[in-house]
C-alpha positions, -999 to 999 in steps of 0.1 A, spaced: -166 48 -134 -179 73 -110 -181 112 -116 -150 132 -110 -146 149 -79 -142 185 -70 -104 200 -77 -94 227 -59 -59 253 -71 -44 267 -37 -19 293 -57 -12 331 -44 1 333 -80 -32 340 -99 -14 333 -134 -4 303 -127 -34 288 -114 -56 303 -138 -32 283 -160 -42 249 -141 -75 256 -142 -78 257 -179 -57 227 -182 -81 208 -156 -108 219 -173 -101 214 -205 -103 175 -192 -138 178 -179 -122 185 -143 -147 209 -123 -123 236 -108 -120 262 -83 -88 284 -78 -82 300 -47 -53 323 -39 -59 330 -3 -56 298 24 -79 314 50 -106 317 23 -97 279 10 -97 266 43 -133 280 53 -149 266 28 -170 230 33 -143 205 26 -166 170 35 -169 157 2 -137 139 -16 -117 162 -31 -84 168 -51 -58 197 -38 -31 211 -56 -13 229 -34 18 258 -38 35 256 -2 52 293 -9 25 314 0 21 343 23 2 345 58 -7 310 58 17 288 36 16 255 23 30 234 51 0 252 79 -24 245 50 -14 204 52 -16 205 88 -50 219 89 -62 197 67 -51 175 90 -72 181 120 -100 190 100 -95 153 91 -104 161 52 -104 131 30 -84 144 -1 -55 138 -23 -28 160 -27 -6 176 -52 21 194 -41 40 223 -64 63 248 -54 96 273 -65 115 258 -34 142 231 -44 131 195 -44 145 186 -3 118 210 4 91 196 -16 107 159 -5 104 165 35 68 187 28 54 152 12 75 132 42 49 158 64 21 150 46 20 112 40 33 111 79 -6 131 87 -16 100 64 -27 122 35 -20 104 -2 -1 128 -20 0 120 -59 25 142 -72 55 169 -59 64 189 -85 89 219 -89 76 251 -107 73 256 -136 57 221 -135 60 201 -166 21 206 -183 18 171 -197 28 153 -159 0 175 -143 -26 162 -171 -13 126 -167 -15 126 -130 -51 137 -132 -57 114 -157 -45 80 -136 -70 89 -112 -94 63 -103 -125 76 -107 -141 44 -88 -132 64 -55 -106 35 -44 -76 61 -33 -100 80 -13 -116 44 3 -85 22 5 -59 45 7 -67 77 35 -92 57 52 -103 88 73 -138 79 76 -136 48 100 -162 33 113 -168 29 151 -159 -9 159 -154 -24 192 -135 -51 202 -160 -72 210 -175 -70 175 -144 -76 161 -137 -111 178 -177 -118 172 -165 -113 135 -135 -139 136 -158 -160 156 -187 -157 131 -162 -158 102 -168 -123 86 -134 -120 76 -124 -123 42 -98 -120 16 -90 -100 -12 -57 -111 -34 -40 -87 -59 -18 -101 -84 22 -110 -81 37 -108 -117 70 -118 -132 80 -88 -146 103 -105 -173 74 -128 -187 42 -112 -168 32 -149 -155 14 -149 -124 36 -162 -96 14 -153 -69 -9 -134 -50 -11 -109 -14 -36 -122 5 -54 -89 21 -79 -90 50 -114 -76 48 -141 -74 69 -176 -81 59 -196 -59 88 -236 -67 84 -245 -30 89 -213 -9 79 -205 -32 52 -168 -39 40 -140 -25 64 -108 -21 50 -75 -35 76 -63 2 81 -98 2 106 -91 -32 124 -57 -42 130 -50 -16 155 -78 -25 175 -68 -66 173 -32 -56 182 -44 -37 212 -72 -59 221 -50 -90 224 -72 -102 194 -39 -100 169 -31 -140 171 -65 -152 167 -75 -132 137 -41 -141 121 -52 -174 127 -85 -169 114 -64 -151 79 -43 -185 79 -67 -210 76 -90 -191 49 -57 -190 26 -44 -225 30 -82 -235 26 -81 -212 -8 -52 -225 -16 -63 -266 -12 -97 -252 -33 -72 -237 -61 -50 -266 -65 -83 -287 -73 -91 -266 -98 -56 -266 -115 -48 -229 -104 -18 -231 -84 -3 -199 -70 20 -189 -41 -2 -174 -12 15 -147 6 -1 -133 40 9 -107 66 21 -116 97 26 -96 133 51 -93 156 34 -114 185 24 -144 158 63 -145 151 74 -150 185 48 -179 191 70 -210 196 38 -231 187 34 -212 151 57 -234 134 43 -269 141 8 -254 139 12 -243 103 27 -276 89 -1 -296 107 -23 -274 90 -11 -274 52 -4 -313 59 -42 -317 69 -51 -301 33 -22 -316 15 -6 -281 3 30 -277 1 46 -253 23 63 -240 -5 30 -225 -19 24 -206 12 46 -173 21 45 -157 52 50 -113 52 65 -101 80 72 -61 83 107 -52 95 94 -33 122 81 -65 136 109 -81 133 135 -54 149 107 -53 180 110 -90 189 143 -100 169 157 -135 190 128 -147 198 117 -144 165 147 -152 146 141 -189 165 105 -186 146 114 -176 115 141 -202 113 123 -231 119 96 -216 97 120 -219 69 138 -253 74 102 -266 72 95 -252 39 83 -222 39 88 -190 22 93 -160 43 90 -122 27 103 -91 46 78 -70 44 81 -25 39 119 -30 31 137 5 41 110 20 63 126 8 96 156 13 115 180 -20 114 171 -32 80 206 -43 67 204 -58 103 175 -83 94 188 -95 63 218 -104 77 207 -124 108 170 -138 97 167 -162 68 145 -142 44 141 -153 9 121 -129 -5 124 -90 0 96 -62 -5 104 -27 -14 80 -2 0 53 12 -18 60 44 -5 94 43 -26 78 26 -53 53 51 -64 77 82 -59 105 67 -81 100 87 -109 101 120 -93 125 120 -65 154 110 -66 163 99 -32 137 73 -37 150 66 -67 183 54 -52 164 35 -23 151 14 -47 182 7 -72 202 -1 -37 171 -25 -21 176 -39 -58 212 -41 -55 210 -58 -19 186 -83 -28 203 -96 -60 236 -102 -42 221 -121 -15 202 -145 -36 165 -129 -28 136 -123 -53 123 -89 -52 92 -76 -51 81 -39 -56 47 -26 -42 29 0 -56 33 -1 -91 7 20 -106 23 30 -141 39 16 -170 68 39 -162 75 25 -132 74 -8 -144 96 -3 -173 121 12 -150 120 -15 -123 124 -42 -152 156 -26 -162 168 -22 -127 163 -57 -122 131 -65 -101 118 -98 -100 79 -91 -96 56 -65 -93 24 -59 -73 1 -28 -79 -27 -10 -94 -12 -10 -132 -20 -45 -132 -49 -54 -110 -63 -45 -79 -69 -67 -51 -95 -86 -60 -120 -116 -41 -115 -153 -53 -138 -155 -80 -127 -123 -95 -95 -133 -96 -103 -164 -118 -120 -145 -141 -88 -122 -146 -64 -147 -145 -85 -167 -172 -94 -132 -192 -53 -123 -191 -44 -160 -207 
């Protein structure tokens, strides 16, 4: 499990934080409350750490406190509370998550007692947010490692669960990158696929992604454990003419279905490249396979996309997802990508369900599967078996 890490009470209200802290504590959280941010922000802030953070506060407010944070490049997670309206706290977590901070919670004051305890509580205490999820401490890779590492095949996958949120069958699985460094160890994709995409390295490692899932998937069927690979795909891969015909020759040579292979492609991707692609994509899908827009609200054209490219299965945004409860405008994002979907014949999938709440509200709104940390976290091959076999 891990020991829990420091918690830190940024409130010019002394009360109130004194409050939080003996909430925290009385959960076996170690707390410190600070009510100046000058002070708070001269401390040593290396180590993970947890910030609840009031954005009304004099001299140095909230918002200058995010923004230091920031530069300092802290590794944290964040809690946001303050008196203002919830627009406020909404565009101050917009702020945030745009620095690429992971902000748990935004809550209006007086905050509701048994939220702030259950949000501390659904903390991993494995350190995955902090690893997976902010990513600030990245490695120093260079290109030339990288394509080393495709040639070597260091790259591997991770697959987290797809579940049919009506009978919680496994339908499929994400396949997510990883690479297995021999000194720095595992590097998450947040490190790498910049440097591909700028290193004109982007095709071959999707390549290299490609044929470890369809070679999964051919290993799977032989075991009787058939599931729906899905994996991510970039803008340049969907404007290859050659992509097509290169991945039916492939799942022909290991006698999968094209139907058990799904192909993620982000909207952004799409809206940067859209005839070219749309010629792709097209052909991708008369010859069987599935194709899944990927981060569904995020970009600019997206009722755009669905219109003119032959999608069949539509991803709402984590980013939506895991805010649902709490803000509202989220809240709507989702019921309308919900909405969308169901009238043009598309299975949903939400990302970024972490809760029971949130699945019990997207199984009432409709949603046709779910992907996220309430169920299981992404996970290599032979751990997956196992909890597949441990869930039947």
């Amino acid at each position: 499990m891990g020991s829990k890490p420091q918690l830190y009470i940024l409130d010019d209200d002394a009360q109130y934080a004194g409050l939080l802290v003996e909430v925290a504590a009385k959960y076996g959280w170690s707390v410190i409350a600070e009510q100046n941010a000058a002070t708070f922000l001269s401390l040593d802030l290396t180590e993970n750490f947890i910030l609840v953070l009031d954005l009304h506060m004099p001299e140095i407010d909230g918002i200058e406190v995010i923004r230091a944070l920031a530069d300092k490049k802290a590794n944290f997670l964040l809690i946001l509370i303050s008196g203002f309206d919830e627009r406020v706290l909404h565009s101050a977590q917009q702020l945030a998550e745009a620095h690429k901070i992971n902000v748990l919670a935004s809550m209006v004051k007086p905050i509701n007692i048994q939220r702030f305890v259950n949000i501390l509580e659904s903390i991993p205490m494995g350190g995955d947010q902090f690893s997976e999820k902010n990513l600030v401490a990245t490695p120093s890779v260079t290109a030339e490692e990288l394509q080393q590492a495709i040639q070597q095949h260091q790259l591997v996958l991770y697959y987290q669960p797809q579940l049919d949120m009506k009978t919680g069958e496994l339908l499929g699985v994400e396949a997510l990158v990883r690479w297995k460094h021999p000194e720095l160890g595992l590097i998450f994709p947040g490190q790498f696929i910049s440097l591909a995409e700028r290193s004109d390295l982007i095709g071959v490692l999707t390549e290299e992604i490609i044929n470890i899932a369809v070679a999964q998937s051919q290993k799977w069927q032989a075991m009787g454990f058939s599931t729906v690979i899905s994996v991510n795909v970039s803008a340049d891969n969907i404007t290859s003419l050659s992509l097509p015909e290169q991945l039916i020759t492939l799942t022909n040579k290991h006698e999968i279905a094209p139907e058990a292979f799904a192909l993620e492609i982000t909207e952004t991707s799409v809206m940067e490249k859209l005839t070219s692609s749309l010629d792709v994509l097209n052909r991708l899908r008369m010859k069987g396979f599935s194709l899944s827009i990927d981060d569904f609200g995020t970009g600019y054209s997206s009722l755009t996309h669905l219109y003119q490219a032959p999608f069949r299965v539509l991803k709402i945004d984590q980013s939506f997802v895991m805010s649902m409860l709490e803000d509202k405008e989220a809240m709507v994002i989702v019921e309308v990508c919900i909405m969308l979907g169901k009238k043009m014949g598309m299975t949903l999938v939400a990302e970024g369900v972490e809760t029971q709440e949130v699945w019990d509200k997207l199984r009432a709104l409709g949603c046709d599967l779910a992907q996220g940390y309430l169920m299981a976290k992404p996970m290599p091959e032979d751990e997956l078996i196992q909890w597949a076999k441990n869930r039947q």
